[in-house]
Residue, then its C-alpha position, 0 to 999 in steps of 0.5 A: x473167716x469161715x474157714x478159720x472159724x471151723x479151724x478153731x471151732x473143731x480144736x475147742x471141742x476136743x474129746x478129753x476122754x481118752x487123753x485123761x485115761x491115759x494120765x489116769x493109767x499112767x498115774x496108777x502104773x507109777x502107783x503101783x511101781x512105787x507101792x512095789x518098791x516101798x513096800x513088802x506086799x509082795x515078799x511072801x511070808x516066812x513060815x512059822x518056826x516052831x521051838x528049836x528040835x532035834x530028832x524030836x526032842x525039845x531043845x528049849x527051856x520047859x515052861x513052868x506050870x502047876x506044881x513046876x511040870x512042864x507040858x511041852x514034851x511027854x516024857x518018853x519010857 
């Protein structure tokens, strides 16, 4: 029975180590696909858009302040 001895001994000490970085690896790849697909953290943002213009002049109601004038836009001469 030596030689069986041997046999189970060798398969009872088996280095764990690179199979649990494999699941481990495995598991962070799965992690990151699913953030990727439930997500939006990799849709870039949309730029900022401003008041609605044409040709420079502002399209929009004027907001009221002090004494009901607006300083939006300065009035062109």
């Amino acid at each position: 029975m030596g030689r069986l001895d041997n046999i189970i001994a060798r398969n009872r000490s088996k280095p764990r180590g690179p199979r649990l970085f494999k699941l481990g690896l495995a598991v962070f790849c799965l992690l990151l696909l699913v953030l990727a697909l439930c997500t939006d953290l990799g849709v870039p943002k949309a730029p900022p858009q401003g008041p609605p213009r044409a040709d420079g002049i502002y399209l929009g109601r004027p907001r009221a302040t002090d004494g009901g004038v607006s300083t939006e836009t300065p009035l062109r001469k």
